[in-house]
N, C-alpha and C positions, 0 to 999 in steps of 0.2 A: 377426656383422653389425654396423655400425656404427652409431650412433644417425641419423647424416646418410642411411643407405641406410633404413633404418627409415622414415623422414621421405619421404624419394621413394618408397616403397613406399605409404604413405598418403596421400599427393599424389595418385599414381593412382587409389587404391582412389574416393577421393572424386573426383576426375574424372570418371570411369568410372561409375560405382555411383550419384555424389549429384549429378555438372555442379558440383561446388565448386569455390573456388580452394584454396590451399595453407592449413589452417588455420595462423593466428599464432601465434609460438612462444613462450615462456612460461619452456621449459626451458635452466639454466646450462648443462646438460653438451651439450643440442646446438647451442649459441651457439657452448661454446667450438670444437667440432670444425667449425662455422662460418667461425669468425673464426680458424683454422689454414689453412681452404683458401684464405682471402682472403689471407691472407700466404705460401702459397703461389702465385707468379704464373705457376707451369706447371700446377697444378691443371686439372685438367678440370673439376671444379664450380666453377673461382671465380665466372664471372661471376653463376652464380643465386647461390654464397650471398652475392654483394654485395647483391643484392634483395632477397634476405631478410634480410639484417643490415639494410639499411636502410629496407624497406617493409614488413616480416612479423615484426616483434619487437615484442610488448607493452612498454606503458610501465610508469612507475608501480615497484613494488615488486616486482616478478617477480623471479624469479633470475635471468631470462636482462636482465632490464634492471640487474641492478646489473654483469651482464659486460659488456654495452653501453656501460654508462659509463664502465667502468675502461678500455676499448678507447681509447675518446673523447677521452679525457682524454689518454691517453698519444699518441695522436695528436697533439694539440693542442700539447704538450710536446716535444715532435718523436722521441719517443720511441719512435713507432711511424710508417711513411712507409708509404702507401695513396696509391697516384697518386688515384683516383678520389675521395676522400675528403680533401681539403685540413683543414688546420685552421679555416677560416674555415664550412667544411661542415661538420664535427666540434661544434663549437658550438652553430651552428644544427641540426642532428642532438639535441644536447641538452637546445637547448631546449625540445623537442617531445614531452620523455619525465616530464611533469608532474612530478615531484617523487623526494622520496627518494634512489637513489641518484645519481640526473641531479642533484641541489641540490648535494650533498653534493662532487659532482667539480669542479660550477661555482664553488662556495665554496671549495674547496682552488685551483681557478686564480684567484680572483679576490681572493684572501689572503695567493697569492704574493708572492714577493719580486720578481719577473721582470715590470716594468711591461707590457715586451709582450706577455706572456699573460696579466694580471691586470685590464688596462684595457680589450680587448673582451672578456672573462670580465665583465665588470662589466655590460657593456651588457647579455647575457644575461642575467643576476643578477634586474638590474631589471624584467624582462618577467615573470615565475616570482611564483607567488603561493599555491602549494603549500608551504609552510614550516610545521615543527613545533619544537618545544620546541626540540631537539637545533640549530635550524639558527637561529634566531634567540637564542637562546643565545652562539651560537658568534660573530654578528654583532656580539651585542652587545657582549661580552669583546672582540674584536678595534675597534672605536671606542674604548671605555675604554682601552684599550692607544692609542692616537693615530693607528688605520692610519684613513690618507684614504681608501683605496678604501670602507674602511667606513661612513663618515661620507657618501660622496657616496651609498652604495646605501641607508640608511637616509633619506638628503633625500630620493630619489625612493621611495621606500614611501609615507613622510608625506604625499606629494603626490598619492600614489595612480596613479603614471605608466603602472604594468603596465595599466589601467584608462581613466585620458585620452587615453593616445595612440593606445588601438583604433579604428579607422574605425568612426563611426557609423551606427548602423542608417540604411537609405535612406527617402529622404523616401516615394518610390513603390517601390509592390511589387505587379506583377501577378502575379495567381494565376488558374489554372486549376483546375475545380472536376472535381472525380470525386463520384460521391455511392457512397458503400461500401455505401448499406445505406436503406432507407425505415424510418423508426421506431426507436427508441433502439438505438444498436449499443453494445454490449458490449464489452470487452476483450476477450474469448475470439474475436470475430472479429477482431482485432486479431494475440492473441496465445494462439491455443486453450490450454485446459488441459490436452489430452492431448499437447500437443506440451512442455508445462514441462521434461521430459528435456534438452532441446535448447537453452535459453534459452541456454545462457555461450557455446554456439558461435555468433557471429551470423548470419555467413552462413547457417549451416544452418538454425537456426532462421525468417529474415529469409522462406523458402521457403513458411511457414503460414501468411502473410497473405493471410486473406479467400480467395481460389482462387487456381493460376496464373493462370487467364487476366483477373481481375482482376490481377496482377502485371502482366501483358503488356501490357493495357491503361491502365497507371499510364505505364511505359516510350513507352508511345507516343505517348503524350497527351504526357508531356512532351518527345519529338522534333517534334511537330507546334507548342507550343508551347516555343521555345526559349529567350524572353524572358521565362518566366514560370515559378513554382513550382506543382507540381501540389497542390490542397486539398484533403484526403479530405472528405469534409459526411455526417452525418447528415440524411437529407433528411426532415420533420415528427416532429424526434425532439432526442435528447440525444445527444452524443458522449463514448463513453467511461466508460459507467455500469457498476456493478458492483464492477471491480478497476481498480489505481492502476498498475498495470505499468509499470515502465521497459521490459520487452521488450517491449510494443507500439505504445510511441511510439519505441522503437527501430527495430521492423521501420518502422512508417510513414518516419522519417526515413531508412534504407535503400532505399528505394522513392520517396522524394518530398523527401528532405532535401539536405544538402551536406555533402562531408567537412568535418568535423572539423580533421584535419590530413592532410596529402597522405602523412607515416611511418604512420601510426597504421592499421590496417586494418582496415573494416568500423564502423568510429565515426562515423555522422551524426550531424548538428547541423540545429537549426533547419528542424523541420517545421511546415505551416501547418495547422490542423484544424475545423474548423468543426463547427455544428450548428444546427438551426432554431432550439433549445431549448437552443442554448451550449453548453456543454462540463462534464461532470461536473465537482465540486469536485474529489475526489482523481485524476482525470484531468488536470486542470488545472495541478494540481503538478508532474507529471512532464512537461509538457508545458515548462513554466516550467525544469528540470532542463536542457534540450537547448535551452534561449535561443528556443524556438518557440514559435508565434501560434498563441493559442486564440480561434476567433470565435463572435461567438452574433449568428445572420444574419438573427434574426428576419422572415426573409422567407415565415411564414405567419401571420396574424396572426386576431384571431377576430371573425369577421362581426359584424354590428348591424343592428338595422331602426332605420325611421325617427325614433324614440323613441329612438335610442339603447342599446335593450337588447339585450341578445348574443341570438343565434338558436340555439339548440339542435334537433340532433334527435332522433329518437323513444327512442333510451337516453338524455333527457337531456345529452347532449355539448355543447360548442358548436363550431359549425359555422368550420371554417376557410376562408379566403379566399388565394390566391396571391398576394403582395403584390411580388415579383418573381421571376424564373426562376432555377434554382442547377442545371439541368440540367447533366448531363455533358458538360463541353466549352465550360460558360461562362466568357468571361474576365472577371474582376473586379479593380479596380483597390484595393488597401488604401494610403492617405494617413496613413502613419504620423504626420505635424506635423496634420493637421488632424482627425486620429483619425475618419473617416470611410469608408466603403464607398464605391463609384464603380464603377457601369456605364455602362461611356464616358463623359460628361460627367455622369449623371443620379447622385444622390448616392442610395442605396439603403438606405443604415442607420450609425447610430452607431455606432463598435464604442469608444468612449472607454474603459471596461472592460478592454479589452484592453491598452491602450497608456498605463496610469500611469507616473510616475517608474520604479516599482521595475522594472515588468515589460520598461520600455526597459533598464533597466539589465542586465537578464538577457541579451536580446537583444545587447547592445553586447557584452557579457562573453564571449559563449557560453554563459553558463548558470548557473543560477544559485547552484550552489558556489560558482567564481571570485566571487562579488559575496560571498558568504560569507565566505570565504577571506580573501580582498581588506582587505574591513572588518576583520577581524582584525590584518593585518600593520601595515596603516594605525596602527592604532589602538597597537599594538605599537610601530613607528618611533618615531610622535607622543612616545608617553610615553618612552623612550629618549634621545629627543634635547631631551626637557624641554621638550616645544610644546604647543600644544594644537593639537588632528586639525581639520586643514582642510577645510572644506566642501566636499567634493568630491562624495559621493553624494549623491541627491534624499536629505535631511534625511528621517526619520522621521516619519511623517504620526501625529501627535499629536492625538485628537479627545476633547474632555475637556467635556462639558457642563456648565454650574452647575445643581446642584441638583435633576439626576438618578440618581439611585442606579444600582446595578450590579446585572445579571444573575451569574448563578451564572459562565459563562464570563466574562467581564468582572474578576469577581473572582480568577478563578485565573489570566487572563494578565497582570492586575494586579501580581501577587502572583509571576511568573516571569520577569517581563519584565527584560530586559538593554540599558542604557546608554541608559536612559530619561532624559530634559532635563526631562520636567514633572514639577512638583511636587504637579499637581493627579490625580483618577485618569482613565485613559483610560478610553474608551468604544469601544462598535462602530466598525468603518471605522476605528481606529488601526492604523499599519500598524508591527510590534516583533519584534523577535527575541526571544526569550522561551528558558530554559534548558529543559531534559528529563528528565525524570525517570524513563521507565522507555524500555526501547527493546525491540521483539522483530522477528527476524528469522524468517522460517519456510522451510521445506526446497524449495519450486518457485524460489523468488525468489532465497533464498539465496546460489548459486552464483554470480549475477548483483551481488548485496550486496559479494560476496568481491568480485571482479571492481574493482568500484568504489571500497573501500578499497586495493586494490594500486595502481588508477590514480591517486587522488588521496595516496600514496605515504604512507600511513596504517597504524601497525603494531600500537597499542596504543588501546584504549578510553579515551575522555576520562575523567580522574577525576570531571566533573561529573553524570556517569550515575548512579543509586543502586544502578538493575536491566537487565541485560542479558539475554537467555533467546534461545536459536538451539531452535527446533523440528524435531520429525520428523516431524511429521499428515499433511503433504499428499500423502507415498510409505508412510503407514504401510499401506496395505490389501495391499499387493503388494511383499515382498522379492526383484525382480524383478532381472536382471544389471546395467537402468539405474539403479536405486537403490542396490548394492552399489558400483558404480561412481563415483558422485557422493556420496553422502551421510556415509562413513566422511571424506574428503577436504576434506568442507565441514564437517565437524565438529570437524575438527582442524584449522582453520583458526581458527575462529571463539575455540574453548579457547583456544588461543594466541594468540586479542586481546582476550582476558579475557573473554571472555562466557560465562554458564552452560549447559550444551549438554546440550540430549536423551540424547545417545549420548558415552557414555566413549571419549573414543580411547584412553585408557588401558587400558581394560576392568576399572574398578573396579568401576562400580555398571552396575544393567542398564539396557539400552537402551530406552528412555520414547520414545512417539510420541502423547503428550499432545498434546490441540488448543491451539494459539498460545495463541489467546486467554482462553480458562480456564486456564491460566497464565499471561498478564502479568495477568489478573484478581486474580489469588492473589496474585503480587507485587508490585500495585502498592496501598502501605499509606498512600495520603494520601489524603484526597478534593481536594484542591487539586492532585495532578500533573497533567503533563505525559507523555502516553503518544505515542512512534511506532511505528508495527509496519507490516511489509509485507506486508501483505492488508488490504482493504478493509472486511472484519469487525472489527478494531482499536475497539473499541465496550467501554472497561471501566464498569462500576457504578460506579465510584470514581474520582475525578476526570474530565479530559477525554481520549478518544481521539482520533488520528486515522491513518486506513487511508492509507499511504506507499508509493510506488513504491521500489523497492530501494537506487536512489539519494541517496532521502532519509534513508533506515534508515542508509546510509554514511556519510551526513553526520553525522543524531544520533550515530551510534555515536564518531564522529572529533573532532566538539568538543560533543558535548552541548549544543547550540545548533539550533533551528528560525528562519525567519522566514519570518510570515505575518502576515495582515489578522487582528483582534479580528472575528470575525464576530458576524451576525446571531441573536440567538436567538426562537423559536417557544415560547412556553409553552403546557405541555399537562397540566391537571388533569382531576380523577374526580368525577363526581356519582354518585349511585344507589347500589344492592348490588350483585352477583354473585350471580347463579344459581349453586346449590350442585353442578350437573352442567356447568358453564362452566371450562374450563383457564386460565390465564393468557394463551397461544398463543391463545386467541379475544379478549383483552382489545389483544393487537396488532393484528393483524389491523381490528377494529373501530374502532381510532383509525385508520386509514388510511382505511376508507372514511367515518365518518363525519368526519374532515378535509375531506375531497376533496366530500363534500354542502355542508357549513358554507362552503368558501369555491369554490364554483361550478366544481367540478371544476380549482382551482388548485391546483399541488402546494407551499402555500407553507414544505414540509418544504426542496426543494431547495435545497441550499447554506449551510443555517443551520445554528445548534446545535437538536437538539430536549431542552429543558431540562424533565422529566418527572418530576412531585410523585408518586415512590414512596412514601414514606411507611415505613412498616412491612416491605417486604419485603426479606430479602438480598439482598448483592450478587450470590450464585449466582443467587438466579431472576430479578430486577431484569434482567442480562446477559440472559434471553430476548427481551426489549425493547432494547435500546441497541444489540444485534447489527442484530436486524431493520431499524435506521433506517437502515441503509448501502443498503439498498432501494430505500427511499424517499428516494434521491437526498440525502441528509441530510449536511452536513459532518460531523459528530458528534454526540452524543447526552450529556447529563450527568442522571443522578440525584442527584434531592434527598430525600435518607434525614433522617428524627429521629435525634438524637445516639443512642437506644436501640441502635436498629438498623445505625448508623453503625458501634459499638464490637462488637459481633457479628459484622459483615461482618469486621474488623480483625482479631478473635480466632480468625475461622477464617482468615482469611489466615495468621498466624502458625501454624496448627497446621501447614498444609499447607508452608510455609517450611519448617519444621521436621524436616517427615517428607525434604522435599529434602536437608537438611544433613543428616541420618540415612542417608539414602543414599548421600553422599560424592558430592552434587553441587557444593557450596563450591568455591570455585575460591582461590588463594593470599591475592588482597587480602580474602576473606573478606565477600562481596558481599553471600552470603544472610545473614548476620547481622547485618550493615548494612541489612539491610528489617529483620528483628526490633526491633531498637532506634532507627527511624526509627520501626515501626509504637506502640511502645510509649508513644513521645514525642508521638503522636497522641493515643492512649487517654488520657494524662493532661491533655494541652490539653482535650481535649472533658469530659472528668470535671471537672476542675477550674473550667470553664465559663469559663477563658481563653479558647480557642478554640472553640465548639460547632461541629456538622455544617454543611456548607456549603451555604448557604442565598440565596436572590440576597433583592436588599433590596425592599421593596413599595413605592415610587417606580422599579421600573426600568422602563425602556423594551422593548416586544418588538413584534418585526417584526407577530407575529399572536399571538393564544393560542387556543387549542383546547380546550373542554370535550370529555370523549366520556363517555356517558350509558350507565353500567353496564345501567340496566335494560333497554334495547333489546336487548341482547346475550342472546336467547335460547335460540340454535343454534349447534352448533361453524362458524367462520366460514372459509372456502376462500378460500386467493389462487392466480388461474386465471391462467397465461399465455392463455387462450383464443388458441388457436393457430389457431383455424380462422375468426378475425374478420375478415370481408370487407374489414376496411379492414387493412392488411399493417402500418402503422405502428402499430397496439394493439398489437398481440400483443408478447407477451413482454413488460410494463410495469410487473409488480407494482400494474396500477390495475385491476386487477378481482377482487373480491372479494365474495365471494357464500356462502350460510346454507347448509348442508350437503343441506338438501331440497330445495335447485335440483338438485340429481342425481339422484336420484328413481332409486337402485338401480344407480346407472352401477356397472359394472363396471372393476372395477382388476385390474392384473397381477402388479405387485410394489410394498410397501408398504418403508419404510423411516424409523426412530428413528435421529437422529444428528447427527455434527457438532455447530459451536460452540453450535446451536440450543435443545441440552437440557443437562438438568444431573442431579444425584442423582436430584433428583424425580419425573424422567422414568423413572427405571431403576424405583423405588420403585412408578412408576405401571403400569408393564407384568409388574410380579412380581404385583399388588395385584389386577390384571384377570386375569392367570391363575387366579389362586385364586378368581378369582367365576365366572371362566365353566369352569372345573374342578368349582364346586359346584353351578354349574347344568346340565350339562350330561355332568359323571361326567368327563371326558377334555378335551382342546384340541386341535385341529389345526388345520392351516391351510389355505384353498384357493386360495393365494397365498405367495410367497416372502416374508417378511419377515426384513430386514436391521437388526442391534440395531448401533450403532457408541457404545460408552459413550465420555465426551469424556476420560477422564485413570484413570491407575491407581488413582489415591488414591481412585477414587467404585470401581473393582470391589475394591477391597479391602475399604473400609468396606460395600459390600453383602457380601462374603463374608461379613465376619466379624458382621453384621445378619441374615443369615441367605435373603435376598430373591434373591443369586445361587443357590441351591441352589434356587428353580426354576425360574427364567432355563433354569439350567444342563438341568434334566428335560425341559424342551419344546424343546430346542436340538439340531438334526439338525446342528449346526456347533457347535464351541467354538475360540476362536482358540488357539493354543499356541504360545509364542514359543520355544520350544526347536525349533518345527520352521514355522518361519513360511509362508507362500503363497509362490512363487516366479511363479506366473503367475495373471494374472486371469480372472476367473468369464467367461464365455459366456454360460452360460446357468444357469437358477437352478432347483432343486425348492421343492417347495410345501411347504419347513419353514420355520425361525427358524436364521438366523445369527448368532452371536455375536462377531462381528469384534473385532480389537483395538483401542484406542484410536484415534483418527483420525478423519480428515475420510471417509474410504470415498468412496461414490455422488458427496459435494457436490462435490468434486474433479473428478471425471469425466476425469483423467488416469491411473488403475489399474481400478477397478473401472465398468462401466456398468451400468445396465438393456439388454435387448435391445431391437434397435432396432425403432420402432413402441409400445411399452409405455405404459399411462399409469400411471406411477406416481404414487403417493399417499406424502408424504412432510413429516419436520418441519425440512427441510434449507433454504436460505435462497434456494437460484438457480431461477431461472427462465428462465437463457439458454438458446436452441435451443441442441439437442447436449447440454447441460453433463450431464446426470444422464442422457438417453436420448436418442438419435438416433433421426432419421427414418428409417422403413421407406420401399420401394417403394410400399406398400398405406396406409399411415400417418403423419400426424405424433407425433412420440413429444412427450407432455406430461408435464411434473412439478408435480403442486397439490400445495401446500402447505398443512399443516393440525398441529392439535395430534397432541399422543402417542396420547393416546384414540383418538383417531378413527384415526388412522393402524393403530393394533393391531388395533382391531376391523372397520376393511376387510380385513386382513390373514385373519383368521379367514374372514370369510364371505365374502370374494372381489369384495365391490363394497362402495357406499356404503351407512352403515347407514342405518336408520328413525331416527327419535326414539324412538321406545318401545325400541329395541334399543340405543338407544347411551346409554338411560339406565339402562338394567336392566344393563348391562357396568360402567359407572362408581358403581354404585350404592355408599354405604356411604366410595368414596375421598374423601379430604380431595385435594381437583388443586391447589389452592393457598389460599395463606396469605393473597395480595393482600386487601388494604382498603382505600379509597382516605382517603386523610387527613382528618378531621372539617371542616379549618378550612385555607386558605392557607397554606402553610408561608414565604411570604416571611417576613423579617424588617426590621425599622426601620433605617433606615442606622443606621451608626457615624460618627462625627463626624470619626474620624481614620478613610480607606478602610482595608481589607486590601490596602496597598501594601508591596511590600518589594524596591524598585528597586535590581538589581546592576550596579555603574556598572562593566560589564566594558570 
């Protein structure tokens, strides 16, 4: 059978089976037997595969697009004659297939000798803004050489033409408003996590948003309004909190957006998104990614009496007021020049926020690569042609106070920032492109990551990366047919773009399904980096993180380069002790609720850095904090450690490096030893008291700061989706959090230790509670399934060889064994201890679930409906979150313990190290900043 009859076979099957169209092809060898029927003009297939040569063939760096271009080209040269396909079409066909091999055909016609295929090859040329080493290289050697063509396509680079001559965004933009959801919606209804299998196909995937018959209802709304783009809204909520998904601002622009390009299939652009409560920060990125408008429609605002003061009711709440309608099937008008909201004439909110220089500029672009891109080649031409780069984009919004010192973030994008003008240091609200220093991709997203390096015709890792790391966490619970399927293939994708990968496609070392994030923790040896990772937990102890949609992880990955705003930072230090029965997991928990008392139920965490006076503790336990702030709507999270503990957290970095390069994870440019002797050169600045631990200065400015008063924290503390809160937009918010004796004996069904949430400690802590409640009680069992998911090898091995797994291992009616891995997931669960392999497990909730209705009890981070347990008939399924402790010892006796029972369980354990710092750890400015501006 022929590849091409293969291909109609699966046409059907998905017709038939899924209502798809023809998935896009990808592959050289059924292009080529493609573009043989096409040249056959008695063919019975030609006329589909002219369709599909021309409307069903991936762009970018695919196989079947560099045969696409060699087609092209030879077209174009007359070297190939296609009635339906002129040369004039051939070109424009070209220039539709972003980069790489499509650059590469365009530059061999436009380099020509043959004025008449090299002068409109030029026009082409100039539109194209996808150019790597290899192709501006090539530019440049052919101007030095004296070719005009060359010299006039490098004038319009300079000029930034691919860029000025796009049609500008419109003055007015009506939109129609759908509301997806009352109360903070989530990615996962966006873009579910049991559907992550499906993300690189779109179509397929595009099927899991929110229900069909909200799909049908998207469709309709937008035939009924035909002069207007349909707005998904979070109706008295946040849109897009949790995860940074490119695939569910993907499905929304499939459902609500506009092609892309009319070759390219299943690629929207430019969706509009709203919410009462704005639009999550790392939602907001990927929103910025596809040139689309994020609104915050503040249209509920919070009541007042006569006096002026907010009106709360009986929880304490403050009471909301409707301050205009966002009902389903309102039309709203967006004034992009006057940056303004409009119902009908009646002006309804500011939305200026949304519509800066940069963010029009996304929008004009298509998105915000191309501005990426763009700025490079620019900048590239400029220096080429011996000019200086013309003011073409909004200039860089440079905010440089006198005589206010720098936050910890302030400092490190100080100190990364790229083709920075001021001489003074920047501050908050400077808006920079800033260099990257560690990047991690992980296994849902991934395929998606790939995807977007092929399109933006991307082949090798920018050398300005230090760490690259491709994970396998988020399919490690189940080596299921979809995981064999995807996962070997994304692995060997990613090896061969030099990044460090889970799994050997070689099959040298063995196949590691360590959590993302406790590994780019481990790799990243500076506290001043620059972290992108795609998940949302992207939160390391050391330096700054930020959780990325897939297509940003493309972008870092491609030129080692971000650009964003210097955000806001929230200072948050420790008064009091710790109670000697208190986890650390209660010390978070406790800053969220007493934040949210402190400033009147404001969550003034959303959208800033939460910059947090660790002190003394590792960067291992430190990570149980900086994770959790992705929660709380938080842009990022930075720890400020003492130089002590700074060069500790380094030394285990290295060890755990170490053990990787032992493993024969090293890849050729020899990456991991490039952190060893990065992290080394750390250890000696801070020793040598050149550089000490990173510390923001005590003149800086911060949004708000937050004391939280250890001694309050007397009970392990619960964060409740309270799922059954009469008012529908609480629930699921990560804002309610409550003292372990509000349960008063609640009964739980399945308990579960895991994910990026724990670390050694935790394992340490439920080997430590075996043995007490072993000695109190002669035996252990459980009246409840409890789930162990330890985060990385390196912590079951140091337990092994500590001796803590051996009785893990005793009480464990499961042990994972990777020589014979799960092939399908759990149903239903007995009343042991499982010992799963490394991995995210439950928090995923794309392999493994709780059964549906379950309340489980757990130290995992999500709280979205579905994510951990789905809804029963009989029941809402809830997942509270809480410490190790307490999660083990609901585990044992099958509901919520007493006080007297949950301190006689942890009696004797050290839960942690935390202390909080004697004294401010700000430091005095420096007279010269920590600037070190790369004039790229």
């Amino acid at each position: 059978m022929s590849l091409y009859s293969e291909y109609l076979a699966e046409i059907e099957t998905r017709k038939t089976e899924l209502g798809l169209n023809p998935k896009p092809i990808d592959s050289a060898d059924l292009l080529s037997e493609i573009i043989a029927q096409i040249k056959d003009t008695g063919n019975e297939h030609r006329e589909d595969s002219l369709k599909f040569f021309i409307y069903n063939t991936l762009p970018g760096t695919t196989s079947a697009a560099v045969v696409k271009a060699k087609f092209l080209k030879e077209i174009v040269l007359g070297e190939e004659s296609v009635e339906e396909i002129t040369p004039e079409f051939a070109l424009e066909l070209l220039s539709h297939m972003k980069g790489g091999p499509s650059v590469e055909a365009l530059l061999d016609l436009a380099l020509s000798d043959d004025d008449a295929v090299a002068k409109p090859a030029a026009e082409v040329v100039k539109t194209q803004v996808y150019l790597y080493e290899a192709d501006t290289e090539r530019l440049e050697a052919s101007y030095k050489a004296g070719n005009a063509i060359a010299k006039e396509i490098l004038e319009s680079y300079a000029k930034a033409e691919f860029f000025t001559k796009l049609p500008d965004v419109p003055e007015k933009i009506n939109v129609v408003t759908y509301v997806a959801a009352e109360g903070d919606i989530s990615t996962d209804l966006l873009s579910p996590g049991n559907q992550a299998h499906s993300r690189a196909d779109r179509e397929l995937h595009g099927k899991c948003m929110i229900t069909p018959e909200a799909q049908q209802d998207i469709v309709e709304l937008g035939k009924k309004h035909p002069d207007a783009k349909v707005m998904l809204v979070a109706e008295k909520g946040t849109m897009g909190v949790g995860s940074s998904r490119m695939s569910g601002v993907n499905n929304v622009a499939l459902w609500a957006g506009e092609p892309a390009s009319p070759y390219i299939p299943f690629v929207n652009k430019a969706p509009v998104v709203a919410g009462t409560n704005g639009i999550a920060p790392i939602f907001l990125t990927t929103v910025d990614v596809t040139g689309g408008i994020g609104l915050d429609l503040k249209n509920w605002v919070k009541k007042t009496d006569e006096n002026g003061e907010v009106v709360r009711d009986a929880n304490g709440d403050p009471v909301l007021e409707e301050a205009y309608s966002v009902a389903t099937g309102t039309v709203l008008t967006i004034d992009t020049k006057a940056k303004k909201l409009f119902k009908g004439d009646e002006e309804v909110a500011d939305v200026s926020g949304s519509f800066t220089p940069q963010k029009m500029e996304f929008m004009k672009a298509g998105g915000s690569y191309a501005v990426t891109f763009g700025k490079q080649l620019q900048t590239f031409a400029a220096k080429t042609l011996g000019i200086d780069v013309p003011q073409v984009y909004a200039p860089s919004k440079e905010v440089s106070n006198e005589g206010q010192g720098l936050t910890a973030v302030e400092k490190i994008f100080n100190r990364n920032a790229v083709g920075v003008k001021s001489e003074t240091p920047l501050h908050a609200g400077s808006d920079v492109r800033v260099k990257v220093n560690i990047v991690g991709s992980q296994d849902t997203t991934g395929p998606m990551t790939c995807q977007e390096l092929e399109s933006m015709a991307a082949s090798t890792i920018s050398p300005l990366v230090d760490g690259a790391y491709q994970s396998g966490c988020h399919t490690a619970s189940v080596w299921d047919k979809k995981a064999q399927a995807n996962i070997p293939k994304l692995m060997s994708f990613m090896n061969n773009f030099g990044v460090i990968t889970a799994r050997d496609p070689k099959g040298v070392y063995h196949a590691m399904t360590d959590v993302i994030h406790k590994v780019l923790n481990d790799i990243t040896v500076d506290d001043r980096a620059i972290i992108i990772g795609g998940d949302s937990h992207t939160r390391m102890s050391k330096g700054v993180a930020f959780g990325a949609d897939s297509g940003t992880v493309a972008v870092a990955l491609a030129t080692g380069e971000a650009a964003m705003p210097i955000p806001e930072s929230v200072k948050v230090t420790f008064k009091g002790e710790m109670k000697s029965h208190m986890d650390f997991r209660d010390v978070v928990h406790a800053t969220q609720a007493q934040m949210l008392k402190q400033f009147g139920g404001e969550n003034v965490f959303q959208g800033r850095v939460i910059e947090v006076q660790i002190g003394t503790l590792l960067a291992d336990q430190a990570f149980t904090f900086t994770d959790w702030t992705a929660e709380m709507k938080a842009k990022a999270s930075i720890c400020i450690s003492n130089d002590e503990t700074m060069i500790a957290s380094l030394e285990l970095a290295k060890t755990r490096i170490k053990i990787m390069i032992d493993k024969g994870m090293d890849n050729d440019a020899n990456m991991l030893q490039g952190l060893i002797d990065l992290a080394d050169k750390r250890i000696a600045e801070i020793k040598s008291g050149e550089e000490p631990a990173l510390a923001p200065d005590d003149n800086a400015k911060y949004y708000a700061e937050v004391v939280v008063d250890l001694d309050q924290i007397a009970e392990p503390m619960i964060a409740d989706p309270d799922v059954n809160n009469d008012d529908v937009s609480k629930r699921y918010t990560h804002d309610v959090i409550r003292p372990v004796s509000y349960y008063d004996g609640k009964a739980v069904d399945l308990a579960f230790v895991g994910s990026c949430m724990v670390h050694k400690g935790d394992m340490q802590i439920i080997a430590q509670m075996l043995r007490n409640l072993e000695k109190q009680n002669g035996s252990v069992s459980f009246n409840v399934p409890l789930v162990v998911a330890p985060p990385t090898y390196n912590i079951v091995d140091e337990l092994k060889a500590e001796g803590d797994w051996e009785i893990l291992a005793k009480y464990a009616g499961f042990e994972f064994d990777d020589a014979k891995p799960k092939e399908s997931a759990r149903t239903k669960y007995d009343n042991i201890m499982y010992l799963e392999r490394p991995g995210c497990n439950l928090c995923m909730g794309n392999q493994e679930k709780a059964e549906p209705g379950d309340t489980v009890i757990a130290t995992s981070t999500r709280l979205f409906q579905g994510r951990v347990v789905a809804d029963s008939e009989e029941k809402k399924g809830e997942s509270l979150l809480g410490s190790t402790p307490l999660v083990v010892l609901s585990a044992v006796l099958g509901r919520f313990p007493t006080m007297d029972e949950y301190k006689a369980a942890v009696e004797g354990i050290n839960l942690t190290d935390f202390a909080p710092p004697s004294e401010d750890m700000a430091v005095a400015p420096k007279f010269t900043p920590d600037v070190a501006v790369q004039n790229v």
